[in-house]
PATILUM-446555 format. One record per residue (C-alpha): x, y, z; residue number from 1. Coordinates in steps of 0.5 Angstrom, whole numbers, plus 500, padded with zeros to 3 digits. Each point is the difference from the previous one (the first is absolute). Example, Ala and Ser with C-alpha at 12.3 -4.5 7.8 and 13.67 -1.06 7.14 Angstrom:
# PATILUM-446555
PT    X    Y    Z  num
PT  525  491  516    1
PT  502  507  498    2
//
This chain:
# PATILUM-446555
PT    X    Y    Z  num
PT  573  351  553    1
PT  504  500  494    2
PT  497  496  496    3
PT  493  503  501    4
PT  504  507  497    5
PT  502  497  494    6
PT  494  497  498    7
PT  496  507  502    8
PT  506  503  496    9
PT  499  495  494   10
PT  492  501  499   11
PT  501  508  500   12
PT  504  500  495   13
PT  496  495  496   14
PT  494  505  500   15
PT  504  505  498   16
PT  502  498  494   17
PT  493  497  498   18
PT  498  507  501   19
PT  505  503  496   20
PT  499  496  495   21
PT  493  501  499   22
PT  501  507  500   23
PT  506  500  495   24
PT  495  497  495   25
PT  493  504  502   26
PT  494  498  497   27
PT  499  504  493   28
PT  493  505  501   29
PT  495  501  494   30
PT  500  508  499   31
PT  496  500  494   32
PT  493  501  503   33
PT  503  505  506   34
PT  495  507  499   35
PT  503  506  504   36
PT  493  503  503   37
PT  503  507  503   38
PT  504  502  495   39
PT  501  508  501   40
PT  503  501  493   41
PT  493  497  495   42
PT  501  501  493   43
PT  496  502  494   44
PT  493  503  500   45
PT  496  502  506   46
PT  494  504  501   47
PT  493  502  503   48
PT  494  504  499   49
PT  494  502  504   50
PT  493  503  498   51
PT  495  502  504   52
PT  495  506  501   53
PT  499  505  506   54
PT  494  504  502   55
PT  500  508  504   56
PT  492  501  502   57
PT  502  508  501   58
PT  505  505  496   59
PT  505  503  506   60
PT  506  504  497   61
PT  504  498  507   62
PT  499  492  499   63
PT  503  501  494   64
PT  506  504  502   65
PT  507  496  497   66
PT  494  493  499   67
PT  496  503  493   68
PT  493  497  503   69
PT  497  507  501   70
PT  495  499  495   71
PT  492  496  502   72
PT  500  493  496   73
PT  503  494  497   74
PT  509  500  500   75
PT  503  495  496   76
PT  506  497  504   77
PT  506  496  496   78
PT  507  499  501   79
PT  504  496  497   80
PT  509  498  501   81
PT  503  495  496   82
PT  508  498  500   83
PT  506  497  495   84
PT  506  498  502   85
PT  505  497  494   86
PT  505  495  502   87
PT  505  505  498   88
PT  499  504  506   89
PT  495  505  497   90
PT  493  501  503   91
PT  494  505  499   92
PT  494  502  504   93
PT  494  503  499   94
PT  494  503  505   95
PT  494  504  499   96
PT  495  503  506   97
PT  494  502  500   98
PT  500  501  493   99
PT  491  501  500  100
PT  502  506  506  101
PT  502  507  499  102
PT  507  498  504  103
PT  503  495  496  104
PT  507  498  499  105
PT  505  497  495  106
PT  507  497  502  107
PT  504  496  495  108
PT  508  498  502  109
PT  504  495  496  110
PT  508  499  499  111
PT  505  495  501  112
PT  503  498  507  113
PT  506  503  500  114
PT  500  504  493  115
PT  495  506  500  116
PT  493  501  503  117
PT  494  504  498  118
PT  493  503  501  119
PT  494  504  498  120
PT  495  502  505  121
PT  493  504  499  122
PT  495  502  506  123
PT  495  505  502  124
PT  498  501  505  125
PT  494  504  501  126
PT  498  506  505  127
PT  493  502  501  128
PT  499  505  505  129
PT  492  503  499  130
PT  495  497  496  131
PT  494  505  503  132
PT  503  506  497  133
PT  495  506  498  134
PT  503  507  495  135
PT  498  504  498  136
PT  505  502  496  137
PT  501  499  493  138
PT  506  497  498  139
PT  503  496  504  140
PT  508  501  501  141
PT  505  505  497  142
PT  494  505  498  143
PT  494  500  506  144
PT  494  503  497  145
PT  493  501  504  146
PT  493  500  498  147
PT  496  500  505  148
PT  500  498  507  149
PT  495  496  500  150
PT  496  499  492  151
PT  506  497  498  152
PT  503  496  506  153
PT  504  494  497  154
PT  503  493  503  155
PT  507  499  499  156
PT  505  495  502  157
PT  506  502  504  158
PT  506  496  500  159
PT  506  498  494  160
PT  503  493  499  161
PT  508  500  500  162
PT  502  495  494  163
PT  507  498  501  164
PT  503  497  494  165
PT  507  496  502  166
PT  506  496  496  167
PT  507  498  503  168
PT  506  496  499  169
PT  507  497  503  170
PT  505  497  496  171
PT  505  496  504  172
PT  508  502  497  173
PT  503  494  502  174
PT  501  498  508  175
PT  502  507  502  176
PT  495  505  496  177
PT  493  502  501  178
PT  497  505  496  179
PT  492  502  501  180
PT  496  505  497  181
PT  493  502  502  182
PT  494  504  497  183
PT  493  502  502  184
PT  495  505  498  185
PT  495  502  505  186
PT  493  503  496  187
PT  496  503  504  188
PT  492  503  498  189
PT  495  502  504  190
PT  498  507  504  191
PT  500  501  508  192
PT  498  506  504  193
PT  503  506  500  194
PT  498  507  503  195
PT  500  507  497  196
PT  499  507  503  197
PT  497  507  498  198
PT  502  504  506  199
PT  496  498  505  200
PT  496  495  496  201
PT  502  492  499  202
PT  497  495  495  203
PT  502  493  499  204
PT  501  498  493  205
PT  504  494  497  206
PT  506  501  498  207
PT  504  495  494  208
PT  505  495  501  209
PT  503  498  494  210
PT  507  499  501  211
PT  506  495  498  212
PT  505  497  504  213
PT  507  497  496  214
PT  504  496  505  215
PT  507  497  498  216
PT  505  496  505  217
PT  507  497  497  218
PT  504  496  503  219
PT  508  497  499  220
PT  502  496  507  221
PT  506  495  499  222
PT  500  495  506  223
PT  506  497  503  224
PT  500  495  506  225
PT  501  504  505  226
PT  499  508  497  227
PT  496  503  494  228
PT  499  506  497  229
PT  493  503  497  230
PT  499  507  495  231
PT  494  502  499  232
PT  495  505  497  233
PT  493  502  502  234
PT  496  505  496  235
PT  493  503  500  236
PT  497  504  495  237
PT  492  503  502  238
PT  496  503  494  239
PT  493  502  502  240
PT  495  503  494  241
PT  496  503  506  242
PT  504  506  502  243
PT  496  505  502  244
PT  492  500  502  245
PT  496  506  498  246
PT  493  500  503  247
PT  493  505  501  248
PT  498  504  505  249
PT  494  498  503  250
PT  499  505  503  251
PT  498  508  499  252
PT  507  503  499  253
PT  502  503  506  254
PT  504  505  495  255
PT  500  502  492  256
PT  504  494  496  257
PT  501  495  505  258
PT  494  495  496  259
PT  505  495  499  260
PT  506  497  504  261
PT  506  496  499  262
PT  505  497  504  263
PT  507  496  498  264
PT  500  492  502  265
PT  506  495  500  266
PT  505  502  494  267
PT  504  495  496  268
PT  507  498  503  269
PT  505  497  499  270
PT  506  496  505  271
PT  507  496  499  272
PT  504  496  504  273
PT  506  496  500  274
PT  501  495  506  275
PT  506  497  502  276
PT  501  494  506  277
PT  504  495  502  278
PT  501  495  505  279
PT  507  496  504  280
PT  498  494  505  281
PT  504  494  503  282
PT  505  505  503  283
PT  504  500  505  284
PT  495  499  507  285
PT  494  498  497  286
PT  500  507  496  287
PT  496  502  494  288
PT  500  508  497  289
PT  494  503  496  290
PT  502  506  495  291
PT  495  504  496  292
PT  500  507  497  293
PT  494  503  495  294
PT  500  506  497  295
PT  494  503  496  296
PT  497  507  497  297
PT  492  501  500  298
PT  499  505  495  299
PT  493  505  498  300
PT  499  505  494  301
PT  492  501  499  302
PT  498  507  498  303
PT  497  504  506  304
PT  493  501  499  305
PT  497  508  499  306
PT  499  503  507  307
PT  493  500  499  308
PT  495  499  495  309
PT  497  506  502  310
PT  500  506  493  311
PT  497  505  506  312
PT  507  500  504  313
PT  506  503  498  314
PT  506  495  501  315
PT  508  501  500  316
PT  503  495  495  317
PT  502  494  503  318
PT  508  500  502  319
PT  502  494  497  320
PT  496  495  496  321
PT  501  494  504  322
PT  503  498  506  323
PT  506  496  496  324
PT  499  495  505  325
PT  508  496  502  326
PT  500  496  506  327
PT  507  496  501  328
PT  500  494  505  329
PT  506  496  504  330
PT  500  494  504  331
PT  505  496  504  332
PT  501  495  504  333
PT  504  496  504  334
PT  498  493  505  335
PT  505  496  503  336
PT  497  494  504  337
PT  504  495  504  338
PT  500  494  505  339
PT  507  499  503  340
PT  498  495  505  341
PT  493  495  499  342
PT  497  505  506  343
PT  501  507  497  344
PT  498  503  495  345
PT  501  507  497  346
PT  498  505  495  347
PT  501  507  498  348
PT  498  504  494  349
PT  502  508  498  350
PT  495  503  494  351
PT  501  507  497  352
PT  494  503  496  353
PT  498  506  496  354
PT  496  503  497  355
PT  502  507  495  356
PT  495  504  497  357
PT  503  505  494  358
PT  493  502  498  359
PT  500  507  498  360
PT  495  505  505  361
PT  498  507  498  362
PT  495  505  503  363
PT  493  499  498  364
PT  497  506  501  365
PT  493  500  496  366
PT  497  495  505  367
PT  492  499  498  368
PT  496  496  506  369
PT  496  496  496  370
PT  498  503  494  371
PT  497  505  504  372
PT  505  505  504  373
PT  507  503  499  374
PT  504  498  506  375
PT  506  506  502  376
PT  507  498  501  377
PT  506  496  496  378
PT  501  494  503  379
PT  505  495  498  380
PT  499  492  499  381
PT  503  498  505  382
PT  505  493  498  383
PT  502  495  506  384
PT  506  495  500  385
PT  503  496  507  386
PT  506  497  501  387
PT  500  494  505  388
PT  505  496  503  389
PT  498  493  503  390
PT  505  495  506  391
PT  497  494  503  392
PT  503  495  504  393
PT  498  494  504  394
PT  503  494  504  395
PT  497  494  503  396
PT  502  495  504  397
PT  498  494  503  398
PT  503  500  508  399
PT  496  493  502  400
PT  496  495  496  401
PT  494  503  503  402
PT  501  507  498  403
PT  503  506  495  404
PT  503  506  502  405
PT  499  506  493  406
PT  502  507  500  407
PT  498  505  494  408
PT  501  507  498  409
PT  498  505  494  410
PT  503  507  498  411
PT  497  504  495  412
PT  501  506  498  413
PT  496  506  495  414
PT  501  505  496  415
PT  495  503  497  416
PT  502  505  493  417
PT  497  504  495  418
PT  495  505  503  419
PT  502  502  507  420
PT  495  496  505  421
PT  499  501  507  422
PT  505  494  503  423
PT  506  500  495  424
PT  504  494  503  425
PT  497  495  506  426
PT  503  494  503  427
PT  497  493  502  428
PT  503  494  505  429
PT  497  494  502  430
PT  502  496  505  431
PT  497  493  502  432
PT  501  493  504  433
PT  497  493  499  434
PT  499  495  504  435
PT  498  493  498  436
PT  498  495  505  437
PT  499  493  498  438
PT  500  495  506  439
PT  497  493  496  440
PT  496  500  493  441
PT  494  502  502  442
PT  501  507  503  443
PT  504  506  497  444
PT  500  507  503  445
PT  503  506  496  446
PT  501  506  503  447
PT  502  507  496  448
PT  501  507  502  449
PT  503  507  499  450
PT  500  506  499  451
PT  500  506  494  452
PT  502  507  499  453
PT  500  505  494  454
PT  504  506  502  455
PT  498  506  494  456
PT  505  505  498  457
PT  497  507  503  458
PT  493  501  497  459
PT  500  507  495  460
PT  493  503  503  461
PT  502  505  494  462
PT  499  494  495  463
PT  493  499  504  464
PT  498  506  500  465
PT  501  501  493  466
PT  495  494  499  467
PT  495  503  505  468
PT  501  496  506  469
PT  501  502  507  470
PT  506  501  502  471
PT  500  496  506  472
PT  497  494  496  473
PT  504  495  499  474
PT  498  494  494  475
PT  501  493  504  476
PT  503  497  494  477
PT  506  505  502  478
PT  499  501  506  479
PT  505  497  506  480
PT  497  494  502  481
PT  503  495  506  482
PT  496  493  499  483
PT  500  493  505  484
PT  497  493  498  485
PT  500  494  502  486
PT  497  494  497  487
PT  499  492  502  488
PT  498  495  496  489
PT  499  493  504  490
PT  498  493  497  491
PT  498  494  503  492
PT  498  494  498  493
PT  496  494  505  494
PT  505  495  501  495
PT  498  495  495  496
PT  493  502  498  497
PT  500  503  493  498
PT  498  508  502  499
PT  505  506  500  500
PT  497  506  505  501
PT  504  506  497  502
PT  500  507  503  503
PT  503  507  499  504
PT  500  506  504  505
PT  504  508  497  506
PT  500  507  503  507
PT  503  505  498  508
PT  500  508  503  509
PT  502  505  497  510
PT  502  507  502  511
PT  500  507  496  512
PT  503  504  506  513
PT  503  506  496  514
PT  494  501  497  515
PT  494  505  502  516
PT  495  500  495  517
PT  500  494  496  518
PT  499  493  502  519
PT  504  499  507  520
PT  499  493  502  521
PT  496  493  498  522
PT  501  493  502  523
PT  498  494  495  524
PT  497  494  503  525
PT  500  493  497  526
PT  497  492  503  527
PT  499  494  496  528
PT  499  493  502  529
PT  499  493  495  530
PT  497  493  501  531
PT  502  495  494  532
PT  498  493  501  533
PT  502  496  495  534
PT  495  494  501  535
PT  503  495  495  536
PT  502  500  493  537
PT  494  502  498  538
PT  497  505  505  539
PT  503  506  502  540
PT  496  506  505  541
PT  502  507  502  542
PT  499  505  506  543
PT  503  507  500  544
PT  498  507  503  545
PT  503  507  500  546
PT  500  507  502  547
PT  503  506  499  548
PT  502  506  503  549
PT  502  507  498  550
PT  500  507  503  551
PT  502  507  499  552
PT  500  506  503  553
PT  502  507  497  554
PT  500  507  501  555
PT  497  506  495  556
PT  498  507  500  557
PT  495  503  498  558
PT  503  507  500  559
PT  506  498  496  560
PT  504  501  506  561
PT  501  496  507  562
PT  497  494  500  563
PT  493  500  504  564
PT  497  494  498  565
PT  501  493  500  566
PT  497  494  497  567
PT  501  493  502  568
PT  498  494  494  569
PT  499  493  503  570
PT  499  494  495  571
PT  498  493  502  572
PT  499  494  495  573
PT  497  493  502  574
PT  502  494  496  575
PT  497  493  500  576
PT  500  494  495  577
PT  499  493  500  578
PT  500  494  494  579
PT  500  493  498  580
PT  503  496  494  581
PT  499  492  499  582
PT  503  498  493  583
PT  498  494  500  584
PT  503  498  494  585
PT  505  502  495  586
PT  494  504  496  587
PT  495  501  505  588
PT  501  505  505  589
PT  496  505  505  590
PT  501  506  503  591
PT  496  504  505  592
PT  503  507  503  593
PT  496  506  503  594
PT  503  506  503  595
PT  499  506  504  596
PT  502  507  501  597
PT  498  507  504  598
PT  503  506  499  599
PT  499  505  505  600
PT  504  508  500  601
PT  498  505  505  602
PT  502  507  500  603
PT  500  506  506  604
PT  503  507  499  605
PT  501  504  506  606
PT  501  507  501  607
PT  496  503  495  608
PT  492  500  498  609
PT  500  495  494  610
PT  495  495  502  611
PT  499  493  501  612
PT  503  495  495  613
PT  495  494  498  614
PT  504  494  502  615
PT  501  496  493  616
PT  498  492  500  617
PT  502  496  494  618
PT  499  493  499  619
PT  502  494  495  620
PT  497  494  500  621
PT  504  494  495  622
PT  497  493  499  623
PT  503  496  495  624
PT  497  494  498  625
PT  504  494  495  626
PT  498  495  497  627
PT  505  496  496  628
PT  498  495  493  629
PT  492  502  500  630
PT  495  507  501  631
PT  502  505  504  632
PT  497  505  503  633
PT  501  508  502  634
PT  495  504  506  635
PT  501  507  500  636
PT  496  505  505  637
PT  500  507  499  638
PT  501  503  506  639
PT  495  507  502  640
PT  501  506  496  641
PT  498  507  502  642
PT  494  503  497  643
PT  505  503  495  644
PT  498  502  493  645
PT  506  499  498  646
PT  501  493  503  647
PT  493  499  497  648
PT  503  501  492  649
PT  497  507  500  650
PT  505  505  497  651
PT  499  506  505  652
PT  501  507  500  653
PT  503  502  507  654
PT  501  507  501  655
PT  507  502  496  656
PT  501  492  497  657
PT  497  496  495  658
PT  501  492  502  659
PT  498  495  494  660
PT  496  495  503  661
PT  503  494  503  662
PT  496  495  503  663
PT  503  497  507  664
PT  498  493  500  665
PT  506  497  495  666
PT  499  493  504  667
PT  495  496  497  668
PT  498  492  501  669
PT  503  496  495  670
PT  500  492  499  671
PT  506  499  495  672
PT  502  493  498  673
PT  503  494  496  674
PT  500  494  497  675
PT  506  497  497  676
PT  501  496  494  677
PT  507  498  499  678
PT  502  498  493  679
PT  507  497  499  680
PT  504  499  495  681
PT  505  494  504  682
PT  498  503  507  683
PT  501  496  506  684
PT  494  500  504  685
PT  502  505  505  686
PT  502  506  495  687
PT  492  499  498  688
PT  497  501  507  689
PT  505  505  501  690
PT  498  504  496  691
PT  493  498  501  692
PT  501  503  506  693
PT  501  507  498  694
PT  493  501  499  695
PT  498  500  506  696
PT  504  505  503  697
PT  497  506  497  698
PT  498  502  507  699
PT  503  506  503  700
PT  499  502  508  701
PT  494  504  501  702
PT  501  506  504  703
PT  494  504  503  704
PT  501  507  502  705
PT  497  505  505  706
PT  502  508  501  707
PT  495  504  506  708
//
C-alpha cells in the first residue's frame, strides 16, 4: 500500500509540473488581424440622409396642428445627422428634421469630453387653428375694420407659428467647477380668436399675436464627492408689438361715439431670479439633505390705455399712468431623506413660499363699459399676494418579506395678503397609511388611504358682500372641507406565462358641512383594469378599460337669501382601448391601436321651476395605425355635426353676436407617406435604414369626435 502511495504521488507531481511548464511558456497569439466589431467609442466621420416625398389629399388645420401637414399636396420629407468624433476627445453632431414641413427643427452640439460643450438648436413648431374661417372685416388684427356682411366675406387662416431659436454652453473649470449658460428666444406670429363687446352686442374678431419671449438660465455649481453647491440666475423678458386691439362695431350703435372699440391685450414684462441649491449625502444613517432657496422680481411698466375711445363721454384723468407693476417672489426648501436600517426608509421636507405685490393701486373713478356707458363708483384695483408654509413627512417600513407598512402626513398653511378676500388664513392636514402585500413574484396589492381637512379662518361675509355675493355663500375653494380616500392598485402576473393583469380602484368623498349655499358634497369614482401580453420578443398586445365617476351636489338661492334649490351634477366616462405592435426587424415594425370613449353629465335642479337640463353625451374615438420603413396611411371620419350655420363655415349673425364662420368638420382623410433614401458619408448600414425609417412615421392618431 505504501508503494502504490508513492508511485501515485510521483505521477502527480510529474503532471504538475508539465503543466506548469507549458504554461510558464504559453504560445505566442497573432493580434495583428484582431477587428473590434462593437466598439462603443467609432472615430471620424459618420453620417446619413433621407429624402422621400408625402401626399395630403385634403387641407385640415387640425392635421396639421404641431406637424405643418395642413395643406392639400405633395411634402418633401428630408432628414439628415451626421457625427465626428477626434482622437483627441472632440466631437461634433448634427441633425436636421423634417426640413420640407412647416415644423422643422435644427440641433447642432460639439466640444471636448471633459473641457467644455456647446449648442445651438432652432425649431418651430406650427399651430393652425381654422383654415375656414369667413370675415367680414377689413384688416385683420390690431385695426379690425368691416365692409360688409356679406359682399365682402373673405378667408382667412387662423393660427401662428412659434419659432424658437436656442444656443447653450458648459465649460468644465476643472474637476469641481461647471459653468453653464442657456439662452432661447421664442417667436411667435399669427392671430387666434378674441371676443369684443359693445354693451349687450358680442363680435368675434382676430386679434394679433406677435410677441417675443427672451429666456437666460446661468449657472456655477462645484461638485464634491460627496456634497455640491450650485448658483444660478434665471431670466425672462416678453416683449409683444400687439398691445392693444382696436376693432369696428358692426352693429348700429347702441349710443352716440361708440362706432369703435378698443381693449388692452397681455403687455411687456420682465422677470429676474437668483437661485441657490445644494446637497450632503453619505451621512450618518444612510442620510442625504437637499437645500434650495430662490428669489425673484416680476416687474411691469406699460402705460394705461385711455378709459375709452369714445369723444362723446366725459372722462376723469387717469389716476396714475401705469400700474408700476412689482411682484417680489421667495422660495425655500428643505428635504431630508434616510435610511437608518435596509427596512426603513424616511423623508421629510418643510418648504416656505411667498408671494409680494408692491404694485401701486388708486381709485379709478371714470369706468366706461365698453366704449359705450359710464359706470358709477371708485373701485380700487385690487392686488393679491399669499404666504404658504408647507411640512411632509413619511416613514416605511418593511415588517415582513412579504409586506411594507407606510405612514404619511402634510401640514400646509395659507395666507393670503394684499386685498382683504373673504377666508384671510387656512389650514390643511393630510394623513394617509399604506400597505403593501407581496406574497411571491407574480402578485402585488397596494392599499392606500386617508383623510383631509381645510379649516378657514372665518369667512368675512363683509368681504363677499362688497363683491356682491350672498352672504351665506361660501366659495368651496375657501370653504371648510373634510375629505376620505382610499385607493387600491393590484398586479398579477400568470405564473410563467408572459401576461400581467393590473387593476386600480379610488374613491374619495368629500363634505362641505359649513356651507349653506355653495357646493356642499361631492364623491369622485375611478376603475381601470389592463391586459399586457407580451407574446415573444417581437409581439406585444394590449387590453384596457376604465370609468370614472364624479358627482356634486349644491344649494342655491334664487331670492338671494336662504338656500331654496339644490342642484345635483353626475358625470359618467367610459374608456376602452386595445392594440397590437410585432417589430419584426430592426427597421420594420407595425403598430395598430384603437380606442374608445363616452362621456355622459346629468343635471337635476330641485325646488325651484328651471326646467329639465338635456343630458350631454361626448364621444372620442381614436384609431392609430403605423407602419415603420414604407407608406402609411391615416383615416379620419368626421363625426355628425349639427345643422349649424356656423358649423357649416357660414359666418352668422345671431341676435346681439357676430361669429366668423368656421367650419366643424377640421378632421380630414389623409394618406401621408415616405420612402427613405439614405445617403451616407462612412455610414453603417443601419444609420442609413434608421433614418430611412423616419419617413415612415408621419402618421399621427386619427381621432373621430361626436357632440349630441
Amino acid at each position: 500500500m505504501q508503494t502504490r502511495s508513492i508511485l501515485l504521488s510521483l505521477a502527480v507531481a510529474s503532471c504538475l509540473a508539465a503543466a506548469g511548464t507549458a504554461a510558464a511558456e504559453p504560445a505566442a497569439a497573432n493580434t495583428s488581424e484582431w477587428a473590434c466589431s462593437k466598439c462603443p467609442f467609432p472615430k471620424g466621420y459618420q453620417s446619413s440622409a433621407q429624402l422621400g416625398g408625402g401626399y395630403l389629399d385634403e387641407s385640415s388645420a387640425k392635421f396639421g396642428q404641431y406637424t405643418g401637414l395642413d395643406d392639400k399636396g405633395g411634402y418633401v420629407v428630408a432628414d439628415a445627422e451626421g457625427t465626428y468624433a477626434g482622437e483627441s476627445g472632440y466631437g461634433l453632431s448634427y441633425e436636421l428634421i423634417d426640413l420640407g414641413l412647416n415644423s422643422r427643427s435644427v440641433a447642432i452640439e460639439g466640444g471636448r469630453q471633459g473641457a467644455y460643450e456647446f449648442g445651438l438648436f432652432y425649431d418651430r413648431v406650427p399651430v393652425p387653428i381654422w383654415d375656414t374661417t369667413q370675415t367680414p372685416f377689413l384688416n385683420v388684427g390690431s385695426q379690425n375694420r368691416v365692409t360688409s356682411l356679406d359682399e365682402d366675406l373673405r378667408y382667412v387662416d387662423v393660427g401662428y407659428d412659434r419659432d424658437r431659436y436656442g444656443a447653450a454652453g458648459t465649460y468644465y473649470w476643472g474637476p469641481n467647477v461647471v459653468l453653464a449658460l442657456d439662452y432661447r428666444r421664442d417667436d411667435r406670429n399669427g392671430y387666434r380668436s378674441q371676443f369684443g363687446s359693445f354693451g349687450s352686442t358680442s363680435t368675434q374678431l382676430l386679434k394679433p399675436l406677435d410677441d417675443i419671449t427672451d429666456r437666460v438660465t446661468a449657472t456655477v455649481r462645484y461638485q464634491a464627492s460627496h456634497w455640491f453647491a450650485e448658483l444660478g440666475y434665471n431670466g425672462s423678458f416678453y416683449d409683444t408689438k400687439a398691445a392693444l386691439l382696436r376693432w369696428q362695431n358692426p352693429f348700429s350703435p347702441m349710443v352716440p361715439g361708440a362706432d369703435e372699440g378698443q381693449m388692452a391685450l397681455a403687455p411687456d414684462n420682465d422677470y429676474n431670479e437668483i437661485a441657490l441649491s445644494a446637497g450632503w449625502s453619505g451621512l450618518p444613517g444612510n442620510t442625504a439633505v437637499a437645500l434650495s432657496a430662490a428669489t425673484g422680481k416680476g416687474t411691469q411698466d406699460i402705460g394705461f390705455l385711455p378709459y375709452t375711445i369714445n369723444q362723446d363721454i366725459t372722462t376723469q384723468p387717469l389716476p396714475m399712468s401705469d400700474l408700476h407693476g412689482d411682484v417680489d417672489v421667495m422660495r425655500a426648501d428643505l428635504t431630508v431623506t434616510s435610511r437608518p436600517w435596509s427596512s426603513l426608509r424616511l423623508r421629510g421636507s418643510v418648504t416656505y413660499d411667498e408671494r409680494d405685490n408692491n404694485s401701486r393701486q388708486a381709485a379709478f373713478d371714470s369706468r366706461v363699459y365698453t366704449d359705450s356707458f359710464l359706470m358709477s363708483g371708485a373701485p380700487t384695483n385690487p392686488v393679491y399676494g399669499f404666504e404658504r408654509f408647507r411640512v411632509f413627512g413619511s416613514a416605511d417600513y418593511e415588517l415582513l418579506r412579504t409586506l411594507d407598512l407606510g405612514l404619511g402626513g402634510e401640514y400646509r398653511e395659507l395666507k393670503r395678503t394684499g386685498t382683504d378676500q373673504e377666508v384671510a388664513q387656512e389650514d390643511f392636514t393630510d394623513g394617509w397609511g399604506r400597505i403593501a402585500y407581496r406574497p411571491s413574484g407574480y402578485v402585488g396589492i397596494v392599499l392606500r388611504g386617508g383623510a383631509q381637512e381645510r379649516e378657514p379662518d372665518e369667512y368675512d361675509v363683509a368681504v363677499a358682500e362688497e363683491y356682491g355675493q350672498n352672504p351665506l355663500m361660501r366659495k368651496y375653494n375657501m370653504a371648510y372641507l373634510y375629505r376620505n380616500y382610499g385607493e387600491l392598485v393590484a398586479n398579477l402576473g400568470v405564473w410563467t406565462l408572459p401576461l400581467t393583469l393590473g387593476a386600480s380602484a379610488y374613491y374619495a368623498d368629500d363634505s362641505y358641512s359649513r356651507s349653506q349655499i355653495g357646493l356642499r358634497s361631492g364623491t369622485t369614482e375611478r376603475y381601470g383594469i389592463d391586459l399586457n401580453w407580451a407574446i415573444n420578443d417581437k409581439l406585444s398586445a394590449y387590453v384596457n378599460g376604465g370609468q370614472d365617476k364624479i358627482s356634486s351636489l349644491q344649494n342655491g338661492s334664487s331670492t338671494f337669501s336662504s338656500p331654496d334649490w339644490k342642484g345635483d351634477v353626475d358625470d359618467r366616462f367610459d374608456t376602452v382601448g386595445a392594440g397590437f405592435t410585432a417589430r419584426f426587424s430592426d427597421d420594420l415594425a407595425l403598430d395598430l391601436g384603437y380606442t374608445y370613449a363616452e362621456g355622459e353629465s346629468r343635471t337635476t335642479i330641485k325646488g325651484v321651476n328651471a326646467g329639465a337640463f338635456p343630458m350631454v353625451r361626448s364621444q372620442l374615438v381614436v384609431v392609430r395605425a403605423l407602419h415603420e420603413r414604407g407608406l402609411g396611411a391615416r383615416g379620419d371620419r368626421p363625426g355628425d355635426v349639427a345643422d349649424d350655420p356656423v358649423a357649416r363655415g357660414r359666418p352668422v349673425q345671431l341676435p346681439g353676436q357676430l361669429r366668423d364662420g368656421v367650419d366643424a368638420l377640421l378632421l380630414r382623410h389623409a394618406h401621408p407617406g415616405g420612402a427613405g433614401i439614405g445617403l451616407g458619408s462612412s455610414g453603417t448600414a443601419a444609420a442609413n435604414a434608421a433614418a430611412a425609417d423616419r419617413a415612415g412615421r408621419r402618421i399621427l392618431p386619427a381621432r373621430r369626435h361626436r357632440v349630441t
